[in-house]
C-alpha positions, -999 to 999 in steps of 0.1 A, spaced: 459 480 -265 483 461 -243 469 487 -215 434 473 -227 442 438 -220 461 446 -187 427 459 -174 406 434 -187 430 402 -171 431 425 -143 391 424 -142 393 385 -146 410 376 -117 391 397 -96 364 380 -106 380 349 -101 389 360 -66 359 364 -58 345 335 -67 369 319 -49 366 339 -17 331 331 -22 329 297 -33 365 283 -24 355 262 8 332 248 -4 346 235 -33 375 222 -15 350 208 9 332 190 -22 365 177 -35 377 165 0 344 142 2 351 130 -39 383 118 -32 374 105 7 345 84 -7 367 74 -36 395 63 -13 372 45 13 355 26 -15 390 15 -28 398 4 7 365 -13 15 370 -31 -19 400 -42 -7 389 -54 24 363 -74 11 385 -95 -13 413 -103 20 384 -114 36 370 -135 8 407 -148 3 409 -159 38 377 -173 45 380 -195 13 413 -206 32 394 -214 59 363 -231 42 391 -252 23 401 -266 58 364 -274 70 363 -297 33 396 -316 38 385 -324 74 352 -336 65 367 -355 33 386 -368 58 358 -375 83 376 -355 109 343 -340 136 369 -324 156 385 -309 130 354 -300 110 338 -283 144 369 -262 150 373 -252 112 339 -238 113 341 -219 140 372 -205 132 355 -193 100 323 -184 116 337 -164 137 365 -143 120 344 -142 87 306 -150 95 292 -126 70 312 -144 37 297 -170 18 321 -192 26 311 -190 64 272 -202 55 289 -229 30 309 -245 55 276 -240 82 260 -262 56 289 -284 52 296 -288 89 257 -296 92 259 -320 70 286 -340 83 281 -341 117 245 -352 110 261 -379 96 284 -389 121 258 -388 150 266 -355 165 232 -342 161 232 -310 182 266 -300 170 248 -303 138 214 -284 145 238 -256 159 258 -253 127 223 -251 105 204 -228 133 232 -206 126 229 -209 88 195 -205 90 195 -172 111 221 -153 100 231 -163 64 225 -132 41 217 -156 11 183 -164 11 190 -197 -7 215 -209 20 189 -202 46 162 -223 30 188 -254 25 195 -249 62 157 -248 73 153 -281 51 182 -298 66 173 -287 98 134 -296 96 149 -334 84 169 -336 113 136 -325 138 114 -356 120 140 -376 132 138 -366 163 102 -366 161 98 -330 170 70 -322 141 58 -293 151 92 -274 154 98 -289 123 69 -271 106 76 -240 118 110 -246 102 94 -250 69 66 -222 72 95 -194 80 107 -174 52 112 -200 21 116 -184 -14 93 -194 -42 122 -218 -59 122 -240 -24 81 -236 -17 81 -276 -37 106 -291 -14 92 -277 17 53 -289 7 70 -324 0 87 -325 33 57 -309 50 36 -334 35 55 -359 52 47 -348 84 14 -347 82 13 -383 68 36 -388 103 9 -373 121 -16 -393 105 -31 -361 90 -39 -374 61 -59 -349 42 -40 -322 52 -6 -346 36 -29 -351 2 -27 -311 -1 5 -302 10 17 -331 -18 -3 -317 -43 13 -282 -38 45 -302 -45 35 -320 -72 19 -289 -91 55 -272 -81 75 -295 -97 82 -292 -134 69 -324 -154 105 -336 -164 115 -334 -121 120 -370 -112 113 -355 -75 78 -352 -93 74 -389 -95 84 -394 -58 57 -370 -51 30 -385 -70 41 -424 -57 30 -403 -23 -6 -393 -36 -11 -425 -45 -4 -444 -15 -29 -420 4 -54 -428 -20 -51 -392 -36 -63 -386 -75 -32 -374 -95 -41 -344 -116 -39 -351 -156 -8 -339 -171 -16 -310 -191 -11 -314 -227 20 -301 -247 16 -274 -274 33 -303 -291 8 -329 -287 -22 -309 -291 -11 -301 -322 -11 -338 -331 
């Protein structure tokens, strides 16, 4: 019996050896790649939460100089940040930020650079579309229409399309296009959810150009009544 079993174990590893001598590399291949993958995700992980920790260091100092209406300060914080850590959030917040301020403080081109960049290379769609809009304000200002449109018409998601009619149909009205500033504020108005007090500014507009306000549509409440 114990002769028996002898064999038989005997049998099993050399069926296990084979397997192995068949199958071995590749195994240890297979695990090298698990545990690889599983180590580099660990580390990229990693990675990515330094860099978030850092930029938001950074992005801290591009708010206490612009609280503190510091241009120097607030041009140098975001470049520090846009260039060490340009692909965080943080980088296309203070882009925004920086925009913002400097716009305000008469350093238009500084400005426009800080939204162009926002607008071009900010991997949230939302952040680009604030930085088009910004940056389409700043060209009516300047009277540059035309750039300013093409600002507006260039990838804007469905959730900004209302702003960018409104601010569209201003131009037009700037042009003294005023048919083509009736529809662009009726895209707006339509866009704009009934409770929106941006509605109201939008339909003071249609009026002024002599426009007919659709009728409100009536509420399952009031229908009912």
């Amino acid at each position: 019996m114990a002769r028996h079993l002898d064999l038989e174990e005997q049998e099993q590893l050399d069926e296990l050896k084979h397997f192995w001598n068949q199958y071995g590399n590749l195994i240890t291949w297979f695990l090298i790649a698990v545990f690889g993958a599983f180590a580099a995700w660990n580390g990229w992980q990693f990675w990515q939460r330094r860099q978030a920790v850092q930029a938001s260091v950074l992005y801290d100092e591009v708010e206490r100089a612009a609280a503190s209406g510091d241009t120097g300060r607030v041009e140098q914080a975001f470049k520090d940040i846009q260039d060490k850590f340009g692909r965080t959030s943080y980088a296309q917040q203070a882009g925004l930020l920086a925009g913002r301020v400097l716009a305000q403080t008469g350093k238009t081109d500084a400005a426009r650079s800080a939204l162009q960049w926002v607008a071009g290379e900010a991997s949230d769609e939302g952040y680009k579309a604030l930085a088009r809009l910004r940056l389409a304000g700043m060209l009516v200002e300047a009277k540059s229409y035309d750039e300013a449109l093409k600002q507006l018409n260039t990838g804007m998601p469905a959730e900004f399309e209302a702003l960018a009619a409104d601010r569209r149909g201003d131009i037009y009205n700037l042009q003294g296009k005023k048919d083509q500033a009736k529809l662009e504020y009726l895209k707006a108005w339509q866009a704009f959810s009934p409770e929106s007090e941006y509605r109201g500014l939008v339909e003071v507009k249609l009026t002024a150009l002599g426009a007919e306000v659709p009728a409100a549509k009536p509420t399952a409440e009031s229908a009912k009544s």
